[in-house]
FILUMPA-158829 format. One record per atom (N, C-alpha, C, O): residue number from 1; residue in one letter; atom name; x, y, z. Coordinates in steps of 0.001 Angstrom, whole numbers, always signed. Each point is the difference from the previous one (the first is absolute). Example, Ala and Ser with C-alpha at 12.3 -4.5 7.8 and 13.67 -1.06 7.14 Angstrom:
// residues 2
+-----+---------+-------+---------+---------+---------+
| num | residuo | atomo |       x |       y |       z |
+-----+---------+-------+---------+---------+---------+
|   1 |       a |     N |  +13190 |   -5690 |   +7800 |
|   1 |       a |    CA |    -890 |   +1190 |      +0 |
|   1 |       a |     C |    +900 |   +1200 |      +0 |
|   1 |       a |     O |   +1036 |     -19 |    +665 |
|   2 |       s |     N |   -1386 |   +1069 |   -1385 |
|   2 |       s |    CA |    +820 |   +1190 |     +60 |
|   2 |       s |     C |    -770 |   +1090 |    +730 |
|   2 |       s |     O |    +509 |   +1108 |    +169 |
+-----+---------+-------+---------+---------+---------+
// end
This chain:
// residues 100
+-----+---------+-------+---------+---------+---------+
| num | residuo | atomo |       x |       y |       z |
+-----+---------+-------+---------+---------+---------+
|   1 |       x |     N |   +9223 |   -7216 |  +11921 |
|   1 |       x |    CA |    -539 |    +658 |   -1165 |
|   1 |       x |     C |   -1014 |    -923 |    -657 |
|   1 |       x |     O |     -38 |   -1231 |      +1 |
|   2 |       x |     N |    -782 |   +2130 |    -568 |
|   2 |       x |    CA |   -1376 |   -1467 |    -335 |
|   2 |       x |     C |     -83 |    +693 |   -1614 |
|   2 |       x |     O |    -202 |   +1214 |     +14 |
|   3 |       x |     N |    +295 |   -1660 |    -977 |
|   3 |       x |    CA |     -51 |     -21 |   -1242 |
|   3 |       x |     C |   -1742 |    -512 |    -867 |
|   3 |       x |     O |    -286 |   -1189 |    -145 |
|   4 |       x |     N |    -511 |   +2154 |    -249 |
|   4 |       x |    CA |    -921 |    -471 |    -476 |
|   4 |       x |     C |    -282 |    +487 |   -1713 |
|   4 |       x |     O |    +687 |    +965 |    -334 |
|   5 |       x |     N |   -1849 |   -1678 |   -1034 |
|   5 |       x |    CA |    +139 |    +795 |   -1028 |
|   5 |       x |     C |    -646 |   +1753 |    +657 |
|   5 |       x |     O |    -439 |    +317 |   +1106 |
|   6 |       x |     N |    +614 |    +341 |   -2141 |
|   6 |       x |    CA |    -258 |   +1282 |    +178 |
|   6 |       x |     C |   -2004 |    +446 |    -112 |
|   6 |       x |     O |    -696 |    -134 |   -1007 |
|   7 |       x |     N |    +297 |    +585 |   +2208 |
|   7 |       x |    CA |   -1376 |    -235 |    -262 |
|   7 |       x |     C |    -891 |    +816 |    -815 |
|   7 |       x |     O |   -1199 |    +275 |     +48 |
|   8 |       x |     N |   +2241 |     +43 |    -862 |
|   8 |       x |    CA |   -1223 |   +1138 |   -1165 |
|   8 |       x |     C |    +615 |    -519 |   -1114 |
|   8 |       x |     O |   +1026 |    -681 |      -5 |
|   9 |       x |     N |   -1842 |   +1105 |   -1164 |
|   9 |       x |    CA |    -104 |     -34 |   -1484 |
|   9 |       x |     C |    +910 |    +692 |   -1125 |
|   9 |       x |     O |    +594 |    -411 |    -996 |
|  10 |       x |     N |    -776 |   +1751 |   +1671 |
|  10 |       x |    CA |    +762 |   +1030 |    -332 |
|  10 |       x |     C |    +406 |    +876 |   +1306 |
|  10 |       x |     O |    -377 |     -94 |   +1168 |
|  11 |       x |     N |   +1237 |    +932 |   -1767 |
|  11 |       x |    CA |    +508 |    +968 |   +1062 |
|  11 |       x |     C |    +624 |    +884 |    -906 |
|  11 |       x |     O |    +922 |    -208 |    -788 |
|  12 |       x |     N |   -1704 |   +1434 |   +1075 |
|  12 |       x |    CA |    +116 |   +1825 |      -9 |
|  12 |       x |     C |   +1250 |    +403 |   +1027 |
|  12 |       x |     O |    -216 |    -295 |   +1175 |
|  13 |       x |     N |   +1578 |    +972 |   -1482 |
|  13 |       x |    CA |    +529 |    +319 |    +226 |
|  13 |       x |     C |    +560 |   +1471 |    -343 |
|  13 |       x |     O |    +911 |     +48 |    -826 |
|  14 |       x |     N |   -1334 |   +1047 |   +1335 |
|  14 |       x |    CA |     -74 |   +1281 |    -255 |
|  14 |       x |     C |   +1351 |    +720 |    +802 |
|  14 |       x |     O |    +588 |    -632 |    +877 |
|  15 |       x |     N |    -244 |   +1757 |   -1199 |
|  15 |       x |    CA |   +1127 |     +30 |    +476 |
|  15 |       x |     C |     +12 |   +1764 |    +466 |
|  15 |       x |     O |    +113 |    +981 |    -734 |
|  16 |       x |     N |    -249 |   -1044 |   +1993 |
|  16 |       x |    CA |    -213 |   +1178 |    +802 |
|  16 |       x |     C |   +1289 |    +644 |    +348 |
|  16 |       x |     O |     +15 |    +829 |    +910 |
|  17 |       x |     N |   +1206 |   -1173 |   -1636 |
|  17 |       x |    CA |   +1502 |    +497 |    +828 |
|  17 |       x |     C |    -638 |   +1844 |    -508 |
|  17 |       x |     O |    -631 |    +543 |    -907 |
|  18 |       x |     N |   +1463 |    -126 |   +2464 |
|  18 |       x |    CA |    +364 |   +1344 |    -223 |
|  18 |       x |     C |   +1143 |    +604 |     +95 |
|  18 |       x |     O |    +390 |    -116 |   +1162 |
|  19 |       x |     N |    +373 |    +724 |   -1821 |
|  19 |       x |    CA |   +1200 |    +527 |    -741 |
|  19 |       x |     C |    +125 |   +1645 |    +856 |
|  19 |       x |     O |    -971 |    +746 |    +127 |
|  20 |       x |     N |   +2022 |    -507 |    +261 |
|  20 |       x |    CA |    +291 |   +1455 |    +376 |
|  20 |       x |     C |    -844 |    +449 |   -1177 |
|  20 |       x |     O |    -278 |    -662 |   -1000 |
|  21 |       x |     N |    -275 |   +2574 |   +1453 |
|  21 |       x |    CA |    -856 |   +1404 |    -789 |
|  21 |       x |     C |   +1336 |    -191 |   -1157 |
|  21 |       x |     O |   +1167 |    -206 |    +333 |
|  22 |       x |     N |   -1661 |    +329 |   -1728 |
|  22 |       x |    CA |    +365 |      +5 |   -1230 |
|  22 |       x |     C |    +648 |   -1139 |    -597 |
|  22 |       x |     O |    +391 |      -8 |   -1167 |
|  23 |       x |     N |    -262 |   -1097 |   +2093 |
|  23 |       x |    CA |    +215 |   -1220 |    -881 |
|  23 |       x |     C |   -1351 |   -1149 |     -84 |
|  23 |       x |     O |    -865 |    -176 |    +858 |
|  24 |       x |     N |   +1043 |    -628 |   -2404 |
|  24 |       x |    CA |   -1280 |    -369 |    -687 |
|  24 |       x |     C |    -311 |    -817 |   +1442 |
|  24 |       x |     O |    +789 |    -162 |    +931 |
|  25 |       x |     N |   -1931 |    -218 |   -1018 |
|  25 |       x |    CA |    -692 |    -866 |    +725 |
|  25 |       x |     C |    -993 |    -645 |    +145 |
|  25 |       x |     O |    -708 |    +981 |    +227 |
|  26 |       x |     N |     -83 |   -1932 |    -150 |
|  26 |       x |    CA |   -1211 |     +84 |    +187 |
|  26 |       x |     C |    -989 |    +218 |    +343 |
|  26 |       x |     O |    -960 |    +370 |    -675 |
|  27 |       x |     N |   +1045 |    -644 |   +2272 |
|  27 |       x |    CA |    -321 |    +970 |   +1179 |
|  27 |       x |     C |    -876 |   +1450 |    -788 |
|  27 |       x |     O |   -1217 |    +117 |    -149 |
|  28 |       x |     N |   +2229 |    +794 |    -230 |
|  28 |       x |    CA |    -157 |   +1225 |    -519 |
|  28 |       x |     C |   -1202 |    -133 |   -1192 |
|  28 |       x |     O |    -796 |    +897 |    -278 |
|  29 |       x |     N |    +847 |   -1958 |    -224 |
|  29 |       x |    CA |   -1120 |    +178 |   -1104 |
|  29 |       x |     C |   -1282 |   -1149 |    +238 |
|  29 |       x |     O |    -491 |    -731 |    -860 |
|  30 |       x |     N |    +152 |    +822 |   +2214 |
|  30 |       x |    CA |   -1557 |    -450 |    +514 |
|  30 |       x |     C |    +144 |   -1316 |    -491 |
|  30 |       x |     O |    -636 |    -456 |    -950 |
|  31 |       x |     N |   +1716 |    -311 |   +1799 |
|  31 |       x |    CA |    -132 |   -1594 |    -286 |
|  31 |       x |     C |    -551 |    -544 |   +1185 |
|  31 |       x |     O |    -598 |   -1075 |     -55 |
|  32 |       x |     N |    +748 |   +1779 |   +1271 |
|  32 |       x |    CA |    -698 |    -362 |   +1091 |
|  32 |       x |     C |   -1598 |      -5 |    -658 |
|  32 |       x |     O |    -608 |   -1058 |    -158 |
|  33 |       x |     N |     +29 |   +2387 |    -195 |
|  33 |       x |    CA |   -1359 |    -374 |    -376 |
|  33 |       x |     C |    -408 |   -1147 |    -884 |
|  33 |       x |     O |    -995 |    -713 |    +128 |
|  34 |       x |     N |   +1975 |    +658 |   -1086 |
|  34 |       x |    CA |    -446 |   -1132 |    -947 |
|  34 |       x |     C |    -373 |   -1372 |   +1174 |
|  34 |       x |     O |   -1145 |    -383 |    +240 |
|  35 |       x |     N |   +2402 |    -196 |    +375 |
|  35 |       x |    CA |    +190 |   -1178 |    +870 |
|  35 |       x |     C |   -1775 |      +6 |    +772 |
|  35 |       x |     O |    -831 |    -908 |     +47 |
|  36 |       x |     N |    +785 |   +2061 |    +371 |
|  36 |       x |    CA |   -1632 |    -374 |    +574 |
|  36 |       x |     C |    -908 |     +46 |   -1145 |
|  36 |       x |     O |    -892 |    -848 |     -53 |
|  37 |       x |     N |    +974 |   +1514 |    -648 |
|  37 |       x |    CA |    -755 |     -77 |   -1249 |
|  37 |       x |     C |    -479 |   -1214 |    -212 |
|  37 |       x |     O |   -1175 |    -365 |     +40 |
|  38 |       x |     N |   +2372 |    -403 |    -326 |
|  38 |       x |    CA |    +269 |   -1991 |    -358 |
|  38 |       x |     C |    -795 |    -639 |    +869 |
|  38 |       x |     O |    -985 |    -676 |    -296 |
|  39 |       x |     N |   +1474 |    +920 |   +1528 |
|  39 |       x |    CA |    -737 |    -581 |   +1123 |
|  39 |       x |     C |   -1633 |    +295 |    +160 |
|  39 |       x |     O |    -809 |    -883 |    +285 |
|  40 |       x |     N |    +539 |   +1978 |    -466 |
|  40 |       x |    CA |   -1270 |    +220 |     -82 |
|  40 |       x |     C |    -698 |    -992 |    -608 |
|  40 |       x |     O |    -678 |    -855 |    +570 |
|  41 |       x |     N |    +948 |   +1050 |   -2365 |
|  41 |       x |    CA |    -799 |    -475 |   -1249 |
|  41 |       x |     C |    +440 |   -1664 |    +589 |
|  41 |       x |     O |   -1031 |    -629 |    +240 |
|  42 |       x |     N |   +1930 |     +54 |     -47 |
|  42 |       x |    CA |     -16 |   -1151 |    +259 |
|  42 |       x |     C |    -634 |    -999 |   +1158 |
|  42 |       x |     O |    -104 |   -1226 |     -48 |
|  43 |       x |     N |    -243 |   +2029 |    +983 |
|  43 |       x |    CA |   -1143 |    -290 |    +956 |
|  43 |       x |     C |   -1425 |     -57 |    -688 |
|  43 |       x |     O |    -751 |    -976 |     -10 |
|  44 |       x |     N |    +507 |   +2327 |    -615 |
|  44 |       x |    CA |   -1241 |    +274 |    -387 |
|  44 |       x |     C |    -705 |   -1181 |    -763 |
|  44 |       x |     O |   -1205 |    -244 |     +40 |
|  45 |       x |     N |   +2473 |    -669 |    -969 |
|  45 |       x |    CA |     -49 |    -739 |    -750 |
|  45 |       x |     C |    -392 |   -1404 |    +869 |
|  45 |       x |     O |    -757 |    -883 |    -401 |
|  46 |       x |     N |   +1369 |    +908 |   +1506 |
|  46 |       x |    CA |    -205 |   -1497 |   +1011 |
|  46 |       x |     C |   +1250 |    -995 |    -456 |
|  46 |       x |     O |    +162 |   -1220 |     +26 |
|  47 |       x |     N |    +457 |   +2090 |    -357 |
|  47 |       x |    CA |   +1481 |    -878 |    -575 |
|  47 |       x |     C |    +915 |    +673 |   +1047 |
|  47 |       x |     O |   +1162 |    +178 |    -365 |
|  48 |       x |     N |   -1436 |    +148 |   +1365 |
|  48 |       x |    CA |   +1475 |    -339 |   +1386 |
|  48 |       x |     C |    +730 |   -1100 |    +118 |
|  48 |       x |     O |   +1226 |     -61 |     +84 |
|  49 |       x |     N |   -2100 |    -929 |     -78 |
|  49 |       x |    CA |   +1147 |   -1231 |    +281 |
|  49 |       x |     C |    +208 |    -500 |   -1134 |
|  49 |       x |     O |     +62 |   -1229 |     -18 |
|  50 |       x |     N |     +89 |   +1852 |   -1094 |
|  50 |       x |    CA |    +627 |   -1034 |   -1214 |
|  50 |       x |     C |   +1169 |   +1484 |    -565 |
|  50 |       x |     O |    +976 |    -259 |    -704 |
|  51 |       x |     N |   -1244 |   +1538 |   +1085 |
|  51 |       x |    CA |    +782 |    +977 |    -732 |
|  51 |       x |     C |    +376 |    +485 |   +1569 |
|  51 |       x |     O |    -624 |    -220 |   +1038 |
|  52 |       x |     N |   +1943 |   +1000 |   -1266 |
|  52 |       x |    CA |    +620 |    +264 |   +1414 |
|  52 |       x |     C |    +562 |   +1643 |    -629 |
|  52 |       x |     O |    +630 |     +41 |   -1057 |
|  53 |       x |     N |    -765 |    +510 |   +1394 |
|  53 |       x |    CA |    +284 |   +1587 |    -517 |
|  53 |       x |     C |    +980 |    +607 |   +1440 |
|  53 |       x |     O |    -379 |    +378 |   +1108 |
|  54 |       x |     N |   +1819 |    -495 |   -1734 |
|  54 |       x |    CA |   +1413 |    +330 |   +1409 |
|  54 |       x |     C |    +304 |   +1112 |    -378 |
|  54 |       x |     O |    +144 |    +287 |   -1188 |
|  55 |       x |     N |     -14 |    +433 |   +2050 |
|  55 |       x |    CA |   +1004 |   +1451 |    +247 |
|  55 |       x |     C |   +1975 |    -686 |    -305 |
|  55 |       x |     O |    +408 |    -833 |    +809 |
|  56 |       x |     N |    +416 |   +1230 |   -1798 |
|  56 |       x |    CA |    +983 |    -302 |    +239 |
|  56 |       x |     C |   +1037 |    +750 |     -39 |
|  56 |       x |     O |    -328 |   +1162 |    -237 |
|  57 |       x |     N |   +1645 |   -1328 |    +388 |
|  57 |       x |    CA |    +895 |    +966 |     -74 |
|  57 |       x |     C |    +582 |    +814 |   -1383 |
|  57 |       x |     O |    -870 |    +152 |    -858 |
|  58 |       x |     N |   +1669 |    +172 |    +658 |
|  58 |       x |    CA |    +597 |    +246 |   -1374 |
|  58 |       x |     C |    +541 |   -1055 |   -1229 |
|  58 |       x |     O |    +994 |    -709 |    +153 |
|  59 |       x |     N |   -1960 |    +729 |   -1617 |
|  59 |       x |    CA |    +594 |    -853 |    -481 |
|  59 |       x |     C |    +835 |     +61 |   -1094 |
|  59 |       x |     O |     +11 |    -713 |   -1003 |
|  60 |       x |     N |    +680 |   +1636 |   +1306 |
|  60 |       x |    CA |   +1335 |    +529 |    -383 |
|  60 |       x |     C |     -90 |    +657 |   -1621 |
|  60 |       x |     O |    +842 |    -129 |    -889 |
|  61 |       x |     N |   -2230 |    +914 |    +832 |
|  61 |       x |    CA |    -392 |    +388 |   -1340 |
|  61 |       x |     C |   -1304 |   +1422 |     -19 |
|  61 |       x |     O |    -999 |    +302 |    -653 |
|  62 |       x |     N |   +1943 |    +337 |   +2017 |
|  62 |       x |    CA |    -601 |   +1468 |    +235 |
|  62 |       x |     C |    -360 |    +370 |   -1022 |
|  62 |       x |     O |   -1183 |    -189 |    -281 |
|  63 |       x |     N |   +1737 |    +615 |    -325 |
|  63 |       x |    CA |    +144 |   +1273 |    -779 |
|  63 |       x |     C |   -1589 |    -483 |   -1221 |
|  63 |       x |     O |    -646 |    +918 |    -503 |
|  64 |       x |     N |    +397 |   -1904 |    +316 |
|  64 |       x |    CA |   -1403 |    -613 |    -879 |
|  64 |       x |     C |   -1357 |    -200 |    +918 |
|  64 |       x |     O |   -1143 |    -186 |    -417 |
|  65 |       x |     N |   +1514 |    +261 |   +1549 |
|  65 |       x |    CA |   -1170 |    +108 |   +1126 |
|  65 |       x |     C |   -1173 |   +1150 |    -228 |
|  65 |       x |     O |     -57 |   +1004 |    -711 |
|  66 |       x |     N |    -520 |   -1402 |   +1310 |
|  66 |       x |    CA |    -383 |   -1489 |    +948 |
|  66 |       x |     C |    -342 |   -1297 |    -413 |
|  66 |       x |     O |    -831 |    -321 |    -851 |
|  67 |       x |     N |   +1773 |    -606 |   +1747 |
|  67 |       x |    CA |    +111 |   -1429 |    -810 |
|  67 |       x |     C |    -837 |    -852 |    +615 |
|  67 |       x |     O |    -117 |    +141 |   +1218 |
|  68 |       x |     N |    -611 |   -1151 |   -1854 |
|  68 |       x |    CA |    -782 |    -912 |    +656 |
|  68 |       x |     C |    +668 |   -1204 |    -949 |
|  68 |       x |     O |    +469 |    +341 |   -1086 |
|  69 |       x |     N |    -415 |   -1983 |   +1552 |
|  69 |       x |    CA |    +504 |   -1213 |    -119 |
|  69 |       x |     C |   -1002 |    -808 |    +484 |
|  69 |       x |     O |    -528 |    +205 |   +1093 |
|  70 |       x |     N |    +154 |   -1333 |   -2008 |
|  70 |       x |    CA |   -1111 |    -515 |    -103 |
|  70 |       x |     C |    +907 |   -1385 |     +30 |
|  70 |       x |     O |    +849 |    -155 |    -879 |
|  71 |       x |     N |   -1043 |    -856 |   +1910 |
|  71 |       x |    CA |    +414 |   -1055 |     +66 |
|  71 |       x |     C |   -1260 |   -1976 |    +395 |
|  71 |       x |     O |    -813 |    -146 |    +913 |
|  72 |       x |     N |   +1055 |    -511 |   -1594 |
|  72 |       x |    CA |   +1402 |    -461 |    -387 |
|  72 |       x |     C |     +54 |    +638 |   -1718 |
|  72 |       x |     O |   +1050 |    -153 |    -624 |
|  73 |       x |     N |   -2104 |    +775 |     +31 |
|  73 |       x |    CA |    +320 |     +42 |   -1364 |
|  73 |       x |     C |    +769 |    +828 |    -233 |
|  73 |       x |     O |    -280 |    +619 |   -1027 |
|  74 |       x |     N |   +1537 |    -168 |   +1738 |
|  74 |       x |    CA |    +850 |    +956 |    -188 |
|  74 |       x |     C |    +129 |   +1177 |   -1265 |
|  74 |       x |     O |    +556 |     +45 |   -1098 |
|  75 |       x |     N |   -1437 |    +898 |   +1954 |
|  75 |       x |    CA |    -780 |    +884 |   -1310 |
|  75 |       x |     C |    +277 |   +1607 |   +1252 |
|  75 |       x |     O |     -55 |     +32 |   +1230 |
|  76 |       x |     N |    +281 |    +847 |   -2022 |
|  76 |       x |    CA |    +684 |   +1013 |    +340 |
|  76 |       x |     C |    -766 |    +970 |    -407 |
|  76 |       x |     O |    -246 |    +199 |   -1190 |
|  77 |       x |     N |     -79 |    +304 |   +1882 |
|  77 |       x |    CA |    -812 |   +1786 |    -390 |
|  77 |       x |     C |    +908 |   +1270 |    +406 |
|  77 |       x |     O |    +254 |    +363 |   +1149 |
|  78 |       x |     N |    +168 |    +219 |   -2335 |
|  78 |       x |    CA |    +332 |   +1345 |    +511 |
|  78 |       x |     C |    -749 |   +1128 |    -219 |
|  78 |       x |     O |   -1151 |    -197 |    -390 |
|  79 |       x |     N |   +1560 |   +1481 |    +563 |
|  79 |       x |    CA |    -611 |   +1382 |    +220 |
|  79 |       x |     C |   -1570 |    -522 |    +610 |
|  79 |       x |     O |    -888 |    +339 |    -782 |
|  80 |       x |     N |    +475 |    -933 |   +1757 |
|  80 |       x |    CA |   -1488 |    -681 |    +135 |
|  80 |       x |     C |    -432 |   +1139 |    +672 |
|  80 |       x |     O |    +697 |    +369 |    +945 |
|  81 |       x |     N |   -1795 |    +333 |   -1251 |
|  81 |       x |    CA |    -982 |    +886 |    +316 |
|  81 |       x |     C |   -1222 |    -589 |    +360 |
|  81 |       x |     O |    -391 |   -1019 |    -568 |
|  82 |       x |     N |    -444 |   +1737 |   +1734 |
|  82 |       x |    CA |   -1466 |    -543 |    +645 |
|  82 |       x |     C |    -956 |    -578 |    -964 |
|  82 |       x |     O |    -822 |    -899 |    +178 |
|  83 |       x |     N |   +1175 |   +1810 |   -1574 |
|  83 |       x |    CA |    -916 |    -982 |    -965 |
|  83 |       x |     C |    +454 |   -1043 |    -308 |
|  83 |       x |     O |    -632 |    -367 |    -991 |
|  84 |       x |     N |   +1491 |    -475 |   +1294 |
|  84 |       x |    CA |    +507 |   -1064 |    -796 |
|  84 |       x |     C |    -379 |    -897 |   +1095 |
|  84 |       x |     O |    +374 |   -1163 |    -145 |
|  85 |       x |     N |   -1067 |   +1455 |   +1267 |
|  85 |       x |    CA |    -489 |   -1120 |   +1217 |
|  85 |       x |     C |    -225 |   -1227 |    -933 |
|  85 |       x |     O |    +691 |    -997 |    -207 |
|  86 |       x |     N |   -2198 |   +1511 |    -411 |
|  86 |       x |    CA |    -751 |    -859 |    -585 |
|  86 |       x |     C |    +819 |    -949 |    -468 |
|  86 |       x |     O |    +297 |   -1055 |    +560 |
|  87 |       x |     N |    +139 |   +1540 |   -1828 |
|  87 |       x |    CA |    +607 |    -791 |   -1210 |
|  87 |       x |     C |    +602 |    -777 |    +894 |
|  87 |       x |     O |    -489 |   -1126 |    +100 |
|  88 |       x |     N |   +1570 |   +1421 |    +713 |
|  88 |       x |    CA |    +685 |   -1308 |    +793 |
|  88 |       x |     C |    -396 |    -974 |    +781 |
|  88 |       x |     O |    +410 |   -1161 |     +31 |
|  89 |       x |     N |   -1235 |   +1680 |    +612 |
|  89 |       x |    CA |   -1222 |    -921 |    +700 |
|  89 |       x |     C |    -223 |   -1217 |    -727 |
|  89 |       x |     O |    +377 |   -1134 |    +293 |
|  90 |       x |     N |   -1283 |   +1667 |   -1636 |
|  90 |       x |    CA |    -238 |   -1094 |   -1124 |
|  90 |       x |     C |   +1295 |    -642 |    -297 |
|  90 |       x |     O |     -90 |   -1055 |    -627 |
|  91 |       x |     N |   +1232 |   +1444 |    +927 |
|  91 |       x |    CA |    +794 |    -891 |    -920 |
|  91 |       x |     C |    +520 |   -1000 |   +1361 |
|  91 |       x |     O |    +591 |   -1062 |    -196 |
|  92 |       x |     N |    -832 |   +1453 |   +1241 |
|  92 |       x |    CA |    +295 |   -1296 |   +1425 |
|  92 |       x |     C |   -1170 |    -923 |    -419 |
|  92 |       x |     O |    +234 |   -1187 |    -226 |
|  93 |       x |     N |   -1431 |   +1668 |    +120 |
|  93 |       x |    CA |   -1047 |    -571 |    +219 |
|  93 |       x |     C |     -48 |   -1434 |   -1331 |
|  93 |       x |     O |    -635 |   -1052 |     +68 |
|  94 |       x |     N |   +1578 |   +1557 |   -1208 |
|  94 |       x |    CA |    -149 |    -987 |    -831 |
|  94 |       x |     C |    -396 |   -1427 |    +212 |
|  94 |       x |     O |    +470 |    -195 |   +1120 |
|  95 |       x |     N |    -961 |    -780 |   -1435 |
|  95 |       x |    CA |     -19 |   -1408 |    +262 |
|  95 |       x |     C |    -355 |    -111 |   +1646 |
|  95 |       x |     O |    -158 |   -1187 |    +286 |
|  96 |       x |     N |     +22 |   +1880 |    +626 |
|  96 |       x |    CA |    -907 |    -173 |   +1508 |
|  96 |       x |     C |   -1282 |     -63 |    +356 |
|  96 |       x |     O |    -673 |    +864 |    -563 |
|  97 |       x |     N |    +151 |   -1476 |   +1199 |
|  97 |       x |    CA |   -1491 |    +230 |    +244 |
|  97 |       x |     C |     -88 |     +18 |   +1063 |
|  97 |       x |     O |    +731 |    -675 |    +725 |
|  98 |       x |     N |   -1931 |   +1686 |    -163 |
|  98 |       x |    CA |    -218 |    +660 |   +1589 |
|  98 |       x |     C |      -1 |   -1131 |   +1202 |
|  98 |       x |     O |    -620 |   -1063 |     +38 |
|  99 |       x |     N |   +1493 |   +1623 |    +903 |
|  99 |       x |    CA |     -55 |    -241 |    +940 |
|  99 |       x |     C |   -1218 |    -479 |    +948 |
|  99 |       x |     O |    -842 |    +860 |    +256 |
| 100 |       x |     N |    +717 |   -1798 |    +140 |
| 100 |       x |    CA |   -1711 |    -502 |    +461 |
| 100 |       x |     C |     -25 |    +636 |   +1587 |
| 100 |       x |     O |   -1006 |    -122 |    +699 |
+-----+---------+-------+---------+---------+---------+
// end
């Protein structure tokens, strides 16, 4: 096992679980789109290798979804809708400067 620090800045953690037809989920309320959404605007930006935007599992807080987790500043977005790309973007991007 080879142990190294972690090679990004931040990391976008969006949460794509899908839940059986009529239970909450995220999945169900276009968190997959958001996750590329992230990924998109964060390329566009030239901040790939300092922001990392992950598909993840359930983070045990359906029912307020779609959830996104902003690490290391352990910062939590719920009900996150396509408009809220931006705003979160800016708030990874805090204190970073572009990728050369």
């Amino acid at each position: 096992m080879r142990h190294a620090p972690v090679p990004f800045q931040r990391m976008l953690f969006v949460c794509i679980n899908r839940r059986p037809e009529g239970e909450a989920c995220c999945a169900a309320r276009e968190s997959e789109q958001i996750a590329e959404a992230l990924k998109s605007k964060v390329k566009s930006l030239g901040m790939s290798g300092k922001i990392r935007v992950s598909k993840s599992g359930c983070q045990d807080v359906c029912a307020q979804g779609p959830n996104v987790m902003l690490f290391p500043d352990g910062r939590w977005y719920a009900g996150v809708t396509l408009a809220d790309v931006d705003q979160i973007v800016q708030d990874a991007l805090a204190g970073l400067t572009p990728s050369a």
